[in-house]
N, C-alpha and C positions, 0 to 999 in steps of 0.2 A: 656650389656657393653662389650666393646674389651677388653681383656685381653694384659698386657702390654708387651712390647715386650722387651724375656730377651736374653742374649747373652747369645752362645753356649759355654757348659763347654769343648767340644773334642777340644783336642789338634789334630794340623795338622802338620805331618813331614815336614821338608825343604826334598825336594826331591833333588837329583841328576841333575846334568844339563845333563847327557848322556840320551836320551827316552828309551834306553832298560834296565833301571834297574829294571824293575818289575820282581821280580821272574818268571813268565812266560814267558817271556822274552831272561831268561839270556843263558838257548841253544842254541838260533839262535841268539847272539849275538856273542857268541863262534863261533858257527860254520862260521857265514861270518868272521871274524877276521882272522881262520886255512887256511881257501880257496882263501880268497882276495890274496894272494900272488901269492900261485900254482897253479890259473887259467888263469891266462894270460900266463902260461908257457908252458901248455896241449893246449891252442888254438892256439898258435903258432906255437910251431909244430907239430901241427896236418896241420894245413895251409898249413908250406913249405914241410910239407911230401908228400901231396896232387900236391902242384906245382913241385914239384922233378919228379912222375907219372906223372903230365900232361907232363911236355917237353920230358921226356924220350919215348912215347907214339907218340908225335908228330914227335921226329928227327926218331924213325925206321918207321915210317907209309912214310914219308919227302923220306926215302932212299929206300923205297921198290916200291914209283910209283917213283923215277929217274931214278930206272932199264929200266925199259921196251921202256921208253923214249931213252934211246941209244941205245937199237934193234931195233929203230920204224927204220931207217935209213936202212938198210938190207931188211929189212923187205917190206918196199914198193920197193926195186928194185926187189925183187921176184914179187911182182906182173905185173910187164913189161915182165919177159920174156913169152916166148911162153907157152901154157897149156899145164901139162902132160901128158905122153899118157894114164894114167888111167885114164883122163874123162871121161864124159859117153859119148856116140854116140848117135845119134836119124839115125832110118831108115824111116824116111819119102822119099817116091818119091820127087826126084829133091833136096834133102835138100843136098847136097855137093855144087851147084849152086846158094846157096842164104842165107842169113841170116833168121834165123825161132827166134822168141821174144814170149814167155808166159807173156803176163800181164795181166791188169786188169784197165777198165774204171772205175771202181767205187770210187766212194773219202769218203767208209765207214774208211780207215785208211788213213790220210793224208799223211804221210812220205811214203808207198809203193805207194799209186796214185804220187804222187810227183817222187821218182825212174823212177816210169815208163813212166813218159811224158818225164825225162829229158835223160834216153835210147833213148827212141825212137826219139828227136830229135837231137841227137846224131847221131844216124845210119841214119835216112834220108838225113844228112847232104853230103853223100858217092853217095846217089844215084843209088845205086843199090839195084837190088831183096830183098824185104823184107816181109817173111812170117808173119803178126805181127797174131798172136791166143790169144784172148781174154777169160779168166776162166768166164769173167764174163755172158758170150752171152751165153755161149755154158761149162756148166760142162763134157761134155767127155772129154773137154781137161784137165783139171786137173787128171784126171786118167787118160791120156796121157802122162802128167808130170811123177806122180808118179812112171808109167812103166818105164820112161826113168831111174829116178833113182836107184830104186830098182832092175834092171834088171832080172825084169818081175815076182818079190815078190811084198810082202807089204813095203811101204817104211814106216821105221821108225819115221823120224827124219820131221819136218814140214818144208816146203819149204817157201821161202820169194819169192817175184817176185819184178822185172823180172828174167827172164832168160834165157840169150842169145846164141843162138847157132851158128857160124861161120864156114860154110861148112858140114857141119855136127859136126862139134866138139863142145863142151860144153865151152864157154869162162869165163860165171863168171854171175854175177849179175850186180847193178847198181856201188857198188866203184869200182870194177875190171875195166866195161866199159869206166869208167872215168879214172882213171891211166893210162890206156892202152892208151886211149885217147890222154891225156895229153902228154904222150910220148914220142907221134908218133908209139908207135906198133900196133895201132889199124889198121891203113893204110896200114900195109903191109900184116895183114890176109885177107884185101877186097879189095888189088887189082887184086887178081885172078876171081872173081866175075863179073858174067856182069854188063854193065850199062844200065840203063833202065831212061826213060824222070819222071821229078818228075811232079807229080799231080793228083789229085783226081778222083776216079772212076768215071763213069757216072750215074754208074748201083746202088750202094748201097751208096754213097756220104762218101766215105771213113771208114765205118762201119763194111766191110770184112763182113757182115752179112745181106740178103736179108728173105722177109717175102715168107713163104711156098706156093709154088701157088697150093698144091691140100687141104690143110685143111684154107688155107687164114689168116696163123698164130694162129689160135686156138688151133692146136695140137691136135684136136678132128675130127672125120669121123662118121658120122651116115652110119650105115647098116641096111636095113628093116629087117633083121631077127635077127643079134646082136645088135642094137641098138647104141650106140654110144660105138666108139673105139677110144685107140690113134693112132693117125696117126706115120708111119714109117718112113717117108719121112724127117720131121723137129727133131731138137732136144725138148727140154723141153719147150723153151720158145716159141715155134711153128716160128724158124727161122733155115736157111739154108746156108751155105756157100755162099759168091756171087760168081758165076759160072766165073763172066770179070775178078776180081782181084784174086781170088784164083789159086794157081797154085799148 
């Protein structure tokens, strides 16, 4: 048989209507009460203290690129005048007679392949003698380069291309060409220069560089007793000056 069901003799407190009044409790009851006030007053300024740095950081950053922007004005009129006489020189045969250009065909860096087509059609625009020497055909001309700057050490500093020479004088790169350009004082360093008819070689199709006719562009020579040599004749890539357009 069930046993009858008796009601519980425990008395049960009315509890508090606040949830943190258990003794366990009553700590972090205190302690969010102490805090609830003084922490919205540490986040705040902590905030504008933050925004006080950020603008003061932003108005000297603001006035430190304004400077340079009111020299920029000076600053590209020096590049119109004439080049100082400490350029460098090149003593190539004939190079007082023509414009000599170090570039580079290759599009492994887009911005210097770029430079260099918009030099060179710049200077062809003139019509006159134009030595154009490609690094990329022919590596002696970069130690060409180099000697020019260095005068006839190791040059330090890496070269960017192009780099145009004007009579023999060293004029600049590709923004000098363009300022210069732009001008009008590029005209008046080439018009002591001859004029020559503009158009394409016959010989190497406008490449300044023909294929070696004793190694047949291989840069290689068989000898029955030393057996294969390099040929002296070509450079590396077993190609040669074109004899019609070089001068």
């Amino acid at each position: 048989m069930w046993r009858p069901r008796a009601k519980s003799t425990v008395k049960i407190r009315d509890t508090p209507s606040s949830p943190f009044s258990f003794s366990t409790f009553k700590d972090i009851q205190n302690l969010c009460i102490e805090d609830h006030p003084s922490s919205p007053i540490k986040k705040s300024s902590s905030i504008f203290h933050r925004v006080r740095l950020a603008t003061t950081f932003l108005r000297s950053l603001s006035l430190s690129l304004s400077e340079p922007e009111h020299n920029a004005t000076p600053a590209h009129n020096k590049t119109t005048t004439p080049p100082l006489q400490e350029q460098p020189l090149i003593t190539i045969p004939g190079a007082d007679k023509r414009i000599v250009v170090y570039y580079t065909s290759l599009r492994v860096v887009r911005s210097t392949f770029e430079d260099c087509k918009t030099v060179q059609s710049i200077l062809r625009g003139f019509r006159v003698l134009i030595d154009e020497r490609d690094l990329s055909m022919d590596s002696s001309l970069l130690n060409e380069l180099n000697q020019i700057f260095s005068g006839g050490g190791n040059c330090s500093r890496k070269l960017t291309l192009p780099r145009v020479f004007i009579g023999g004088r060293y004029m600049g790169g590709a923004e000098e060409i363009r300022q210069l350009n732009e001008s009008g004082e590029l005209k008046k360093f080439i018009e002591g220069l001859p004029v020559v008819d503009s158009g394409v070689c016959d010989v190497c199709g406008g490449y300044r560089f023909i294929l070696c006719g004793q190694c047949s562009g291989s840069h290689k020579l068989y000898i029955e007793k030393a057996g294969f040599i390099s040929c002296t004749a070509c450079n590396e890539n077993g190609l040669i000056r074109c004899p019609s357009c070089a001068v």
